[in-house]
VODREN-559461 format. One line per field, with one value per residue (C-alpha): residue number from 1; chain; x, z, y. Coordinates in nm, 4 decimals, padded with zeros to 6 digits, always signed. Each point is the difference from the previous one (the first is absolute). Example, Ala and Ser with C-alpha at 12.3 -4.5 7.8 and 13.67 -1.06 7.14 Angstrom:
2
nr <- 1 | 2 .
kette <- A | A .
X <- +01.2300 | +00.1370 .
Z <- +00.7800 | -00.0660 .
Y <- -00.4500 | +00.3440 .
//
This chain:
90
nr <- 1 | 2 | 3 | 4 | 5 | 6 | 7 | 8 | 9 | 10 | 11 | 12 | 13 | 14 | 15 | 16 | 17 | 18 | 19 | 20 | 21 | 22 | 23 | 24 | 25 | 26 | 27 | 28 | 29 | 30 | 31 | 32 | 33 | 34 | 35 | 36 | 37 | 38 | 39 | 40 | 41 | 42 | 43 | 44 | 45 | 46 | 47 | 48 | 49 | 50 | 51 | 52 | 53 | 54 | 55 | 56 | 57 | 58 | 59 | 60 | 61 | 62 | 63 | 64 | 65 | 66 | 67 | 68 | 69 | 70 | 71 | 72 | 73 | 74 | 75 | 76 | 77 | 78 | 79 | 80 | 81 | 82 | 83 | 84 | 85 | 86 | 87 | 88 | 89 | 90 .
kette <- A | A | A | A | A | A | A | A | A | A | A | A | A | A | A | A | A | A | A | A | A | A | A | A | A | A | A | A | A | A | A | A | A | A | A | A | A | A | A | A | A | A | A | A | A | A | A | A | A | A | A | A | A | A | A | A | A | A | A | A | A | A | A | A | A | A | A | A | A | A | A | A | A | A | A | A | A | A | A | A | A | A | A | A | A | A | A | A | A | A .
X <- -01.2050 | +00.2362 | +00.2608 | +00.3450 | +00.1039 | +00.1965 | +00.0061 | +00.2410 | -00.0239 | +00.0793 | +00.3084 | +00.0732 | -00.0387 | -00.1468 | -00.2917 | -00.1180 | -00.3622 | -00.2261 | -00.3946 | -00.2910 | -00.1050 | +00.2956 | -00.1897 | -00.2278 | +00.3777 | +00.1535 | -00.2197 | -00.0298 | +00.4004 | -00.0784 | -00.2459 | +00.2341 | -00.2037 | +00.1917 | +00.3095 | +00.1985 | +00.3179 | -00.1743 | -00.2114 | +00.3386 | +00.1311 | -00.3196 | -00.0126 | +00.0356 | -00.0107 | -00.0394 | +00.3381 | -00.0709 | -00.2797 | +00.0657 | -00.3621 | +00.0325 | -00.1832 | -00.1434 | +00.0139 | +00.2339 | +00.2369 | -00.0117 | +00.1210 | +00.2768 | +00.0650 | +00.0294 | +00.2054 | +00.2635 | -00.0286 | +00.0491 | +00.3203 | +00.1650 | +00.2525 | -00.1077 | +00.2007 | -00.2355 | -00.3194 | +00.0800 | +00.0663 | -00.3221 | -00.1839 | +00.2076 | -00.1144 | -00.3190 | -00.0710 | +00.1578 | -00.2286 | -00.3364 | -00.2873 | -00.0623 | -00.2600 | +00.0534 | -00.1760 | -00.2334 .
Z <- +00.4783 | +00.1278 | -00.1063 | +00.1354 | -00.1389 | +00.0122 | -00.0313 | -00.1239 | +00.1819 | -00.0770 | +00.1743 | -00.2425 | +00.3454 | -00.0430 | +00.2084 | +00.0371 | +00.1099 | -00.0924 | -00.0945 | -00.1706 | -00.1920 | -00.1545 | -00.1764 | +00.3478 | +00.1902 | -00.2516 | +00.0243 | +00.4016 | -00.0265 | -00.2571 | +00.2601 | +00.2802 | +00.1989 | -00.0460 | +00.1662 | +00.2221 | -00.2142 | -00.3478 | +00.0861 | +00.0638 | -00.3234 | -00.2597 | -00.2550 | -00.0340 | -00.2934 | -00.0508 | -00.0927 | +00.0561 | +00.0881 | +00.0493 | +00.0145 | +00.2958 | +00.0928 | +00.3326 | +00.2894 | +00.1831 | -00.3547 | -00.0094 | +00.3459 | -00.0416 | -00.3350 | +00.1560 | +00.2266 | -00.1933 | -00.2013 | +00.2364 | +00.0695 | -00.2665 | -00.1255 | -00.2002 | -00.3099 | +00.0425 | -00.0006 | -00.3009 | -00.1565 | +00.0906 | -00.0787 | -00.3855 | -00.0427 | +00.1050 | -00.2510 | -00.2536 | +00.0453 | +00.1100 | -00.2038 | -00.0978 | +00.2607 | +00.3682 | +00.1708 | +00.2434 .
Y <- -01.6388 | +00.2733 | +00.2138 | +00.1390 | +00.3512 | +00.2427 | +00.3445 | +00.2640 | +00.3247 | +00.3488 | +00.0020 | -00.3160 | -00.2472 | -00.3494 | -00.0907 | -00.3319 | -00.1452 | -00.2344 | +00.0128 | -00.2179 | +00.3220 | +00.1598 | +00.3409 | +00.0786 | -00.0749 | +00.2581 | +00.2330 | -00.0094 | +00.0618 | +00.2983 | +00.1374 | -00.0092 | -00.2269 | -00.3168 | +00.0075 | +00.2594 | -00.0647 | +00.1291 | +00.2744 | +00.1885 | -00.1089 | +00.0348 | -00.0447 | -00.3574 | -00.2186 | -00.3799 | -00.1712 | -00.3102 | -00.2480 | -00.3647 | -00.2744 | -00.2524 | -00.2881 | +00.1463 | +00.2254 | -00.1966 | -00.0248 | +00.4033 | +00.0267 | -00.2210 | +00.1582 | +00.3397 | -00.0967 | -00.1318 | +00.3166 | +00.1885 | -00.1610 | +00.0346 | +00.2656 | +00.3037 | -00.1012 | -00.3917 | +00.2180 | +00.2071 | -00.3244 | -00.1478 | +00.2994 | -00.0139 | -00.3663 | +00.0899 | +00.2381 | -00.2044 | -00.2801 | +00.2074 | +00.1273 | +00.3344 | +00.0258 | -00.0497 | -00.3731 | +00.0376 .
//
């Protein structure tokens, strides 16, 4: 299993990557060691995680996220939450 996310940074940016362990992925980002993008714009909190099949789903998943308009991901990330547990997967 594998999960596509995304992040909402401090500058209120939406970051978007994908993961088989969503809380040691988090907490990498939190750290600053995860990606260039978010250690200039910590902190960073999960908006969204979505469970895929696979590796090769995530990547495809990620990149049709990243495609997509900001006013699409703030939808996906309001559906997300709607339908999501308390807790985050992973």
């Amino acid at each position: 299993m594998a999960f596509v996310y995304l992040l909402r940074c401090s500058d209120g940016s939406l970051y978007c990557g994908w993961t088989t362990d969503v809380e040691r992925r988090l907490a990498a980002h939190a750290a600053g060691t995860a990606s260039r993008y978010t250690r200039s714009r910590r902190p960073v909190e999960l908006a969204a995680a979505i469970a895929v099949a696979d590796r090769s789903a995530a990547l495809r998943e990620e990149a049709r996220i990243k495609r997509l308009s900001r006013a699409a991901k703030l939808e996906l990330v309001s559906r997300s939450r709607s339908r999501s547990s308390p807790a985050p997967r992973g």
